[in-house]
C-alpha positions in Angstrom: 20.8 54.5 -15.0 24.0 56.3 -14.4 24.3 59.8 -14.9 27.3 62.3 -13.6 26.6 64.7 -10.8 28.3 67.8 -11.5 28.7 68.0 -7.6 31.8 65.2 -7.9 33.8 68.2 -10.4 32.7 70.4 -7.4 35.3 68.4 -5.7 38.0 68.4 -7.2 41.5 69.7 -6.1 42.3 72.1 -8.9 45.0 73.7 -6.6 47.5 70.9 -6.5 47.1 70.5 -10.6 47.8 74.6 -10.8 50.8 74.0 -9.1 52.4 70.6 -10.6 52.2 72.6 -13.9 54.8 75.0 -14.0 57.0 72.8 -12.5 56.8 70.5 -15.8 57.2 73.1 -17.8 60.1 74.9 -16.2 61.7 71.2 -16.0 60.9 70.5 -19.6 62.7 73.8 -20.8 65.8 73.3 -18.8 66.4 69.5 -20.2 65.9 70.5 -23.6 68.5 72.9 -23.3 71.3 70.3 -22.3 69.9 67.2 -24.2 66.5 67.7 -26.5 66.4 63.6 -26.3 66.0 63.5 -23.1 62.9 66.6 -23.1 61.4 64.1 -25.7 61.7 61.1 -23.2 60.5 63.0 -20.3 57.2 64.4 -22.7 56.3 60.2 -23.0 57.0 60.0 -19.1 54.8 63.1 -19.1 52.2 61.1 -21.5 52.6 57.9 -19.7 51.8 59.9 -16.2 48.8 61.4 -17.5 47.2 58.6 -18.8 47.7 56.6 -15.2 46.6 60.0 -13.3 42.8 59.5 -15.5 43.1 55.3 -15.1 43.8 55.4 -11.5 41.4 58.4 -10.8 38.5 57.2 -12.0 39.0 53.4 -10.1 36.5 53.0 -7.5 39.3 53.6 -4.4 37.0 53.0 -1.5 34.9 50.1 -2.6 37.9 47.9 -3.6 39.6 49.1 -0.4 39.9 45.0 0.5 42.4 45.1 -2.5 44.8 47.4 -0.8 46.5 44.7 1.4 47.0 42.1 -1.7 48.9 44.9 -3.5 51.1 45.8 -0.4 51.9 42.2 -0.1 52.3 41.6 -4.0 55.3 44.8 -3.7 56.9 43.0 -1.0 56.6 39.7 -3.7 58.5 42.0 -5.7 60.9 43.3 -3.3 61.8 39.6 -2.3 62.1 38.3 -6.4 64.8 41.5 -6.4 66.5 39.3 -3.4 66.3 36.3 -5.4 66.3 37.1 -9.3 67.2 40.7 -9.4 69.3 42.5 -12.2 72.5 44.2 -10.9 74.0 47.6 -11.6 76.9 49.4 -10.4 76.6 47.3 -7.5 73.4 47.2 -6.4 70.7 44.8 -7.5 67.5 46.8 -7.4 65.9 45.7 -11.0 63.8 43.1 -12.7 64.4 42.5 -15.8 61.0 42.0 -17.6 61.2 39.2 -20.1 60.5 39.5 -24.1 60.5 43.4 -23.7 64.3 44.0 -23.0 63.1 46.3 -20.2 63.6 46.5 -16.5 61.5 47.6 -12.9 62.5 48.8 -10.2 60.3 47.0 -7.1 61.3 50.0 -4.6 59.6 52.7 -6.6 56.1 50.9 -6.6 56.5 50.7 -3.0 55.8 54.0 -1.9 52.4 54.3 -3.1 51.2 50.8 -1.7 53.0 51.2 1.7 50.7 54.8 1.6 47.9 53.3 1.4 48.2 50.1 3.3 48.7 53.3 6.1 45.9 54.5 5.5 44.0 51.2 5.4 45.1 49.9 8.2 44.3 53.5 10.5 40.9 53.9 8.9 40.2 50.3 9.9 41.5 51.1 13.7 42.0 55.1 14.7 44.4 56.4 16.9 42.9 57.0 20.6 42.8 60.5 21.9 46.2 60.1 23.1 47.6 58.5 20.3 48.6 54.4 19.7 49.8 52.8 22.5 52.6 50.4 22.2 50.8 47.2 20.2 49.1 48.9 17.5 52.3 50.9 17.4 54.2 48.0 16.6 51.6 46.0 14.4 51.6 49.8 11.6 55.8 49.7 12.0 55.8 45.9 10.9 54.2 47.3 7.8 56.9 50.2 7.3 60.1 48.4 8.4 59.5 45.3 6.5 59.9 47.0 2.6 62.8 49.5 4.7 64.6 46.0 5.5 64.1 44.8 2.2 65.3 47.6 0.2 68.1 48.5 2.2 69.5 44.9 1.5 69.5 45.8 -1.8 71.1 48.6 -1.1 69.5 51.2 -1.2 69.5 53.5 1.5 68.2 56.7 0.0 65.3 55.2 -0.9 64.5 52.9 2.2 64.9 56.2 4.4 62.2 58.2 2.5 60.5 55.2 3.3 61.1 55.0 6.8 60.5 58.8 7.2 56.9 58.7 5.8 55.9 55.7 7.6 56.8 57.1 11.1 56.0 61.0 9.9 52.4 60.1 9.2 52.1 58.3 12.1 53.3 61.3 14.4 51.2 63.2 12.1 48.0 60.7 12.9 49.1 60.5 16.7 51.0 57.8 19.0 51.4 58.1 22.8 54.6 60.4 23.4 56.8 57.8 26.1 57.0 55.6 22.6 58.4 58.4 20.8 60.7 59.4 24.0 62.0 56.1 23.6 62.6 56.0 19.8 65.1 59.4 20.2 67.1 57.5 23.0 67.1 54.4 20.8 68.7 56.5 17.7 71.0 58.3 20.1 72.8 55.0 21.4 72.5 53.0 18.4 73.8 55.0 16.1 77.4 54.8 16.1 77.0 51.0 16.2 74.7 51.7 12.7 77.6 54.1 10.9 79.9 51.3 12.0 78.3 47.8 11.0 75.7 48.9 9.4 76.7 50.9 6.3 78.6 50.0 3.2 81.7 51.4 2.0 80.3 53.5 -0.5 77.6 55.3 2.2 80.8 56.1 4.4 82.4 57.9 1.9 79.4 60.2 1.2 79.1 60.9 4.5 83.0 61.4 4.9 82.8 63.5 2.1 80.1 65.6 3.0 81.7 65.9 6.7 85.3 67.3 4.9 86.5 70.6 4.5 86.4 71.0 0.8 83.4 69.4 -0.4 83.9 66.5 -3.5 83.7 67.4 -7.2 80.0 67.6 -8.1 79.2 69.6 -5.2 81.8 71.9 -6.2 80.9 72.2 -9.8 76.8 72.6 -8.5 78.1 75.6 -6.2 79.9 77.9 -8.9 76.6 77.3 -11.1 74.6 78.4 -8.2 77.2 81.3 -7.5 77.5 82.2 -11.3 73.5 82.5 -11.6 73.0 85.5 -9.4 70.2 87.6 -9.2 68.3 87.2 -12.3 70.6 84.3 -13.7 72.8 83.7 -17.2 71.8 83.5 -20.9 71.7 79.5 -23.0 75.1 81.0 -24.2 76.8 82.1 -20.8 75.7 79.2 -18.7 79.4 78.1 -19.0 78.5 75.0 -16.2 76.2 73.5 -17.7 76.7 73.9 -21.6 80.3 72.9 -21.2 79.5 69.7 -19.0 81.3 70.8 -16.5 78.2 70.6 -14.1 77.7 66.8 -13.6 73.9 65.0 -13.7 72.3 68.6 -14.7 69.1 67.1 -15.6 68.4 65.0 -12.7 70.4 65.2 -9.5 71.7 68.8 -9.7 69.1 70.1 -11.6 68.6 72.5 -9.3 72.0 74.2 -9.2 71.1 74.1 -13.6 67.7 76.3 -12.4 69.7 79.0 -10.6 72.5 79.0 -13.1 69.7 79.9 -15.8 67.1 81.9 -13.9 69.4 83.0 -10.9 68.2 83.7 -7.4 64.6 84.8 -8.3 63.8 81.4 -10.4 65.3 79.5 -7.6 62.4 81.1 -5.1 59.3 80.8 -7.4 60.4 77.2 -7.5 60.9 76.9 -3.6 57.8 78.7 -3.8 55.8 76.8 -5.7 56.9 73.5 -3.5 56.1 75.4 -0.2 52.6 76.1 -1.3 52.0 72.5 -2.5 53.0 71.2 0.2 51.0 73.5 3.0 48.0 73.0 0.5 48.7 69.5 1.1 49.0 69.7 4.8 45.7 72.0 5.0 43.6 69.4 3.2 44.9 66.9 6.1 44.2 69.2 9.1 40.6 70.0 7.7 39.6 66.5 6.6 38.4 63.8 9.5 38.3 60.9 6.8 41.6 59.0 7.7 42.1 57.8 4.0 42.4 61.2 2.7 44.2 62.6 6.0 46.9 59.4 5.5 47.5 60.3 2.0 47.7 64.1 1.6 49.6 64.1 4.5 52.3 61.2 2.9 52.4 63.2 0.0 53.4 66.6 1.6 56.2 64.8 3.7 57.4 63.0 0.7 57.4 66.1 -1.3 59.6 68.2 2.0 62.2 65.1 1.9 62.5 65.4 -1.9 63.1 69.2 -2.2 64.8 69.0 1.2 67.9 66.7 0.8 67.9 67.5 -3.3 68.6 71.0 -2.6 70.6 71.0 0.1 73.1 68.2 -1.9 73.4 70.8 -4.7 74.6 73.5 -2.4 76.8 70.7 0.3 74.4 70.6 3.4 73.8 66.9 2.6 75.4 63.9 1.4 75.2 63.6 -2.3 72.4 60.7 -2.5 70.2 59.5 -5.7 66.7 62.0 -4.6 65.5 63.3 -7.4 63.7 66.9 -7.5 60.1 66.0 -6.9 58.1 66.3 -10.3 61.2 68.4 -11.9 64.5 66.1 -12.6 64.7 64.0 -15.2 63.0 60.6 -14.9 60.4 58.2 -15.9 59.6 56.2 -12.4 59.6 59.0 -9.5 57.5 61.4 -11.9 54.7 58.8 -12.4 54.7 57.6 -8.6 53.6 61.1 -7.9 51.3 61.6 -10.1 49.7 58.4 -9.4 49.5 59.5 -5.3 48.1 62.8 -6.3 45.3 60.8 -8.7 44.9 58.6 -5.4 44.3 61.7 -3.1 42.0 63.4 -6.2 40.0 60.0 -6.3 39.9 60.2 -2.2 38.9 63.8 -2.4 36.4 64.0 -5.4 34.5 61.2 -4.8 34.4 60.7 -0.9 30.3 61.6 -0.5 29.7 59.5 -3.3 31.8 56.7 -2.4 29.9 56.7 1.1 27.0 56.9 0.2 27.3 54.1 -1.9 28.9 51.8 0.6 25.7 52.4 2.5 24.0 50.3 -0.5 22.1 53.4 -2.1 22.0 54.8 -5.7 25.5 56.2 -7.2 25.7 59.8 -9.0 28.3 58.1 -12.1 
């Protein structure tokens, strides 16, 4: 007989939910503004991310853990039919195309959440030391992160191959490896990297970096800074928001829609935002610290970093302290794939969260509470 414990809703992380709300809502509002089609869109993606939060958060994580390395491997499948059979755009070939549907994937989005928890797989199964992974185990984790980095970047995409990169290695430095490894690492970066900006990086990268690097910074980072400038303290009316209703601000709904936000709301909209990020992610990085089970340490913690690098390089492209890259603003800009890879994460940490006593003590072979 199955019956629900009212114990598991005890559980639940309310906190993180409180939060992702009004950033929906603020994003919803400032789309439909510039293009009420595209508010519609983003209410399916909404829809869409809703009904795979409830799918994935009631799947029985823990006890299909042995599934976790089949679906790494099956996103590197993907990542290597991109390679082979992938659909190009504006240069880069990053897309399936899905047959009969007239629709496309992108491999590189899905990823991020089964490179998360093939992470946390592979740690629970074999926890770092006192003093942190030494050099073998070290390597055997990074095969797992710089294979899908390798892959994507051949495709290319750099932007999202370093978020990659920069969550596989944070959480590891988060979990704990031996410090002479890390030592090396810095020295490695140091020498190598002219060699990398040289051979390593196309055309296209240079020139973002040469531009960011310039005196006068290029077009869209100009047009971002005036709206930014123009919002001041409490920001500009529909009617007055000159940058963005007269297109002269470029991408408003998605990669700048930050510089849109403080055009609108001005300084003090631009904090509650920051804010409400800042919260998440300590929130996040609390419910790491305070929890010993390595599944929900791996994947609250991949989550917070992911969120930081987000916000982090999308802001500071809107106001020219970074290269002007494709990084959305997490759970805010415009966008089908990046909003519902969050929300699947954050119903893979809820389903960590909620159900870990349950989930235990049914792997022990006694009686479940659902």
């Amino acid at each position: 007989m199955w019956r629900f414990d009212k114990r598991i809703l005890a559980q639940f992380d309310f906190f993180s939910i409180i939060l992702i709300i009004p950033l929906v809502f603020t994003s919803h509002w400032l789309i439909g503004e510039v293009v009420p089609a595209l508010a519609q869109k983003q209410n399916a993606y909404v829809g869409v991310a809703v009904i795979a939060f409830f799918f994935v958060f009631l799947l029985p994580i823990r006890r299909m853990s042995w599934l976790i390395p089949i679906i790494y491997w099956a996103n590197i499948g993907l990542l290597l039919a991109v390679e082979f059979f992938g659909h190009s755009r504006l240069g880069a070939q990053r897309w399936i195309d899905i047959p009969f549907i007239n629709a496309t994937i992108q491999p590189s989005e899905f990823v991020k959440p089964a490179l998360i928890l093939m992470l946390a797989y592979l740690i629970q199964r074999n926890p770092p030391p006192t003093d942190g992974y030494k050099i073998g185990e070290f390597l055997k984790i990074s095969f797992y992160i710089l294979l899908p980095f390798v892959l994507i970047v051949k495709e290319p995409d750099l932007g999202t191959a370093l978020v990659l990169l920069l969550i596989g290695y944070g959480v590891l430095f988060f979990i704990g490896v031996y410090w002479k490894i890390w030592a090396t690492i810095m020295v490695a970066i140091l020498l190598f990297s002219p060699l990398v900006y040289q051979f390593g990086l196309h055309d296209y990268q240079k020139l973002r970096i040469k531009d960011f690097l310039s005196e006068k910074p290029s077009y869209h980072v100009q047009q971002s800074i005036i709206a930014i400038g123009s919002g001041g303290l409490t920001g500009k009316s529909k009617d007055e928001a000159t940058q963005t209703q007269m297109r002269f601000l470029p991408i408003a709904t998605s990669d700048f829609i930050f510089a849109f936000l403080v055009e609108r709301s001005g300084f003090l909209g631009a904090l509650a935002i920051i804010l409400v990020y800042v919260m998440l992610i300590l929130h996040l990085l609390s419910l790491s610290i305070y929890n010993t089970d390595y599944y929900i340490k791996v994947v609250t913690v991949s989550i917070s970093f992911m969120i930081f690098i987000y916000m982090g390089v999308n802001i500071s492209m809107t106001i020219g302290y970074a290269p002007v890259v494709g990084v959305p603003l997490p759970m805010f800009s415009y966008g089908g794939s990046s909003f519902i890879n969050f929300i699947i994460l954050f119903a893979i940490m809820q389903n960590l969260i909620t159900f870990r006593y349950k989930d235990m003590y049914d792997i022990r072979g006694t009686k479940s509470f659902l």
